[in-house]
ZAMARGU-4260 file (C-alpha; in steps of 0.2 Angstrom, whole numbers, plus 5000, padded with zeros to 4 digits):
<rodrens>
0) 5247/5028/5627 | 5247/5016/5613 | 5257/5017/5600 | 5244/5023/5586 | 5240/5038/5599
5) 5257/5042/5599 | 5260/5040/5581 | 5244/5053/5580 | 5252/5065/5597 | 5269/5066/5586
10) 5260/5070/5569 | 5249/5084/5578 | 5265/5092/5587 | 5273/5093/5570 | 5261/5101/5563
15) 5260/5113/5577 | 5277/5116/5578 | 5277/5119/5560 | 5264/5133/5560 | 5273/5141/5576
20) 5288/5142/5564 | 5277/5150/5551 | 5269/5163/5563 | 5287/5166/5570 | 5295/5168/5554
25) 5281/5182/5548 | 5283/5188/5564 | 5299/5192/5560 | 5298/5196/5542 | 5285/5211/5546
30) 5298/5217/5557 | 5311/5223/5542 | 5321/5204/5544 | 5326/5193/5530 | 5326/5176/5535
35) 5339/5161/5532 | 5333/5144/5534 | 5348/5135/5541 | 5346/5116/5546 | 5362/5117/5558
40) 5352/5116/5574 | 5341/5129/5572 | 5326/5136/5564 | 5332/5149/5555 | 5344/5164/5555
45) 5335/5180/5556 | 5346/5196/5546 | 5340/5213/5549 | 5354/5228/5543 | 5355/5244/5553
50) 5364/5257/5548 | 5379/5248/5540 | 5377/5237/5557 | 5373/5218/5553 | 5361/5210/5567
55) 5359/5190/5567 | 5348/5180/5577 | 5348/5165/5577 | 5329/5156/5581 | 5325/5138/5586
60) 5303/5139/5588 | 5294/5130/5601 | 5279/5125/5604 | 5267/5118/5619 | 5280/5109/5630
65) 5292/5105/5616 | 5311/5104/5624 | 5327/5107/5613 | 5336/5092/5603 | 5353/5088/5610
70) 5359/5096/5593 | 5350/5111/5598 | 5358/5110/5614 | 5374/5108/5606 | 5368/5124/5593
75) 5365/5133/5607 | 5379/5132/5618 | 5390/5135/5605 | 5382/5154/5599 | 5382/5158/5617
80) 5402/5154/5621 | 5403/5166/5603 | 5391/5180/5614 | 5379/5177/5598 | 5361/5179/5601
</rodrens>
């Protein structure tokens, strides 16, 4: 692939990735969340309150084939030794 097909191959993934983060995050919203935009590895934070009972999740959106960032990765296993969704 030359490198103008790639340049174009990145530029559409973003965009795709963007409008799954979109769709995601209304997705949610319909669903009675609020959402956090957090830039620590993740997407956003999804807040939803339950009966004086706090749920948080914390969402990293992906499209197509798209594979987690070692950040991510790092994100990740860090909320899961915390047992956080």
């Amino acid at each position: 692939m030359s490198k103008q097909n790639s340049r174009i191959q990145f530029a559409a993934n973003k965009i795709k990735g963007k409008i799954a983060e979109e769709i995601a995050k209304q997705d949610y919203i319909d669903n009675g969340f609020e959402i956090q935009e957090t830039g620590i590895g993740s997407d956003f934070i999804a807040v939803k309150s339950n009966e004086g009972t706090i749920y948080k999740e914390y969402v990293d959106v992906k499209s197509g084939n798209a594979r987690l960032t070692k950040k991510q990765k790092q994100t990740k296993s860090l909320l899961k030794k915390d047992h956080i969704p």
